[in-house]
N, C-alpha and C positions, 0 to 999 in steps of 0.2 A: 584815115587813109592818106593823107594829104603830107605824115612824116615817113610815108613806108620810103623806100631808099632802092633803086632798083638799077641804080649805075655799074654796079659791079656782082659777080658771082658771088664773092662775099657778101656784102651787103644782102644779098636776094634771098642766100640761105639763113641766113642769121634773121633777115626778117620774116622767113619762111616760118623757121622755126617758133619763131617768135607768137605768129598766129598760130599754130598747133598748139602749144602750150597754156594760153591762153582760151583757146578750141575746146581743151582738153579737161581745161578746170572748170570752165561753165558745164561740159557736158555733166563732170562728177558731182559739180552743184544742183542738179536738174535732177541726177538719178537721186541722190539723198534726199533731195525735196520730196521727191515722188515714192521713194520707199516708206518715208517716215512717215507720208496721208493715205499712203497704202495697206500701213501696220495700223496705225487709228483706228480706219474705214472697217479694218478687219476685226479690230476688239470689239470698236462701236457691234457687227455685226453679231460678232460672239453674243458677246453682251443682251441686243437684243434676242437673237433665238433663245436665248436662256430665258430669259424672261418670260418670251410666249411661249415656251415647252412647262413650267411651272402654272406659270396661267391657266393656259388651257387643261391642264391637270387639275387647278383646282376648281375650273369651268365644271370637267366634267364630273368629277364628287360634288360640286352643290348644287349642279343641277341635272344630275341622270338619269332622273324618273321624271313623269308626268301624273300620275295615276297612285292612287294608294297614300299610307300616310307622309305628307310631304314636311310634319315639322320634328323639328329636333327636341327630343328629350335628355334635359342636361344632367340626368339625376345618377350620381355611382350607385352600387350598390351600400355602401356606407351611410349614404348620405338618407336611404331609403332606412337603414334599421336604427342611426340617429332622430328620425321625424318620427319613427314609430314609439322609439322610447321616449321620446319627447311627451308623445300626443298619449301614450297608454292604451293604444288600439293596439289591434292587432298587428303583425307583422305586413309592411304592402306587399302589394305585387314587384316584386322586384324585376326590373328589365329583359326582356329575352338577350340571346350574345347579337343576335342582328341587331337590336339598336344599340347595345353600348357599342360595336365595332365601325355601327353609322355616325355614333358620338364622335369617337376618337380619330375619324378620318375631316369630319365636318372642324374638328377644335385644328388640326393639321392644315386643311386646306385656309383655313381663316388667318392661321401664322404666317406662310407664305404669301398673301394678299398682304397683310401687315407689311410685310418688306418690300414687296414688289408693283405692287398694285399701285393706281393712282391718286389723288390724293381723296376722289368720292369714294374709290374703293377701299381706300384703310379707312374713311368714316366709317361705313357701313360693316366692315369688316369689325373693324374697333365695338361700333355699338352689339353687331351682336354675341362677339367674345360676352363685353359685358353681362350682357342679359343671359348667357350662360352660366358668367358667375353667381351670378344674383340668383340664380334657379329656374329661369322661365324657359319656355319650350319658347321655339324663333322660328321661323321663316326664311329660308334664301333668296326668293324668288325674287329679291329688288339688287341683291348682288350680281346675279346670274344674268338679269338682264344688262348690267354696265359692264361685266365682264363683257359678254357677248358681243355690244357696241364697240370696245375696245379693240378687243382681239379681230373683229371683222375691221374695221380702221386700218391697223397694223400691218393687217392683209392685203390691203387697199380693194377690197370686196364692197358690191356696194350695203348698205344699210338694207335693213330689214323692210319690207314697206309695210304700210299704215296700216296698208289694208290686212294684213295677215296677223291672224286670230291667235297667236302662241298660248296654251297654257301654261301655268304656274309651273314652273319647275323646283324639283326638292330633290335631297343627298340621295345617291345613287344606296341604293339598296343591296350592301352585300351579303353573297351566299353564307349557306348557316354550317352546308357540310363538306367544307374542306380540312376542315381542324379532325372531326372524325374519319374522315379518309385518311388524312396521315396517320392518324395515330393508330388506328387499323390495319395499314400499309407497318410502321413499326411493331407491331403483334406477329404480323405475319412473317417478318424479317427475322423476331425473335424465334419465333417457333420453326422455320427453315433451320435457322442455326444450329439452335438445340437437336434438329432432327437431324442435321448433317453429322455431328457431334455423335449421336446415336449408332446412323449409319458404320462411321469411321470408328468406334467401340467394336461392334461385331464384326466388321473388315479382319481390325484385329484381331477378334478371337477366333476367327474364322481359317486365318493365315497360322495362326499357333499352332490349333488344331490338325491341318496340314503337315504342316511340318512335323509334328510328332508323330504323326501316323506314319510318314515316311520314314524317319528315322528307328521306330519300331518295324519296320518292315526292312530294311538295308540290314538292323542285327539280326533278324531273324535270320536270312539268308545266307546271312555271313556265318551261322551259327550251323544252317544245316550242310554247309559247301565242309566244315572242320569235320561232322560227324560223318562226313562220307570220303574223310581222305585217306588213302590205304597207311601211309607212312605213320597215321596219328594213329 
């Protein structure tokens, strides 16, 4: 303040201008500052909702039940007519579609814990992939609970208290008949078709029909109007 110069018009504009310009470039430095913590803050956010949207996804496949059988059976069906011919018994019981489709949801929700999870949850994730490889039937119910911790964290919810009893939770149990409803559903799409197909066949022979009947009725007409004309 002490060089501003205010003796003359000139001087006062020139130094007018001078603080504008100067006004002008801090403000533009302030907005880029501010845009550039604002895109961050924004990814950072991205970033996390992504991660709790998968999470909680794989929350709710490893632990969607309470009740009923809550461990996982690692066995394809391959791997069930290999042990048979191995062992020279009889053929086993091979899997119903509910559990391998509880397998292949439980082996998916463990993948995404691998990448996203923290670092007890890709232990516990890690260990029980393992133990699928290896063949044994696992438990979630020690993942489900860190999830859980985490995800309520995140949220800033409070913790669960002591006092409350949770059971064991295990992979959501999916339905058995929506693969047959579809495919039911395409039977019946077939069978419309072919019967529209049908329908539109006798349209056509229907409309043939018609029209020859017309056109044999027009000659006939035509034939008895000449035998009754005096001149023929």
């Amino acid at each position: 303040m002490r060089n501003l110069d205010f003796t003359s018009w000139q001087s006062l504009i020139s130094t007018l201008l001078g603080l504008a310009v100067i006004t002008l470039i801090g403000v533009g430095i302030r907005i880029m500052v501010m845009q550039t913590i604002q895109q961050r803050r924004e990814r950072e956010n991205r970033q996390i909702n992504e991660r709790l949207r998968i999470l909680i996804a794989a929350y709710k496949t490893l632990g969607g039940s309470f009740t009923g059988e809550l461990m996982v059976d690692p066995f394809h069906l391959r791997d069930l007519k290999r042990r048979s011919e191995e062992s020279g018994e009889a053929e086993l019981s091979a899997p119903s579609e509910r559990t391998r489709r509880m397998r292949d949801a439980v082996e998916a929700a463990l993948s995404d814990i691998v990448l996203l999870g923290t670092e007890e949850q890709v232990a516990l994730a890690a260990q029980a992939a393992n133990e699928l490889v290896a063949g044994r039937r696992i438990e979630t119910a020690a993942l489900v609970v860190s999830l859980r911790n985490f995800i309520r964290g995140v949220l800033d919810l409070e913790p669960v208290a002591a006092s409350v009893a949770i059971p064991k939770q295990g992979p959501s149990r999916p339905g058995v008949g929506s693969k047959d409803k579809g495919e039911k559903g395409k039977d019946d799409a077939r069978g419309g078709k072919g019967g529209g197909g049908g329908g539109g066949n006798d349209g056509m022979g229907a409309g043939a029909g018609v029209g020859l009947g017309a056109g044999l009725g027009i000659g006939a007409h035509g034939l008895s109007n000449d035998d009754h004309d005096p001149g023929r």
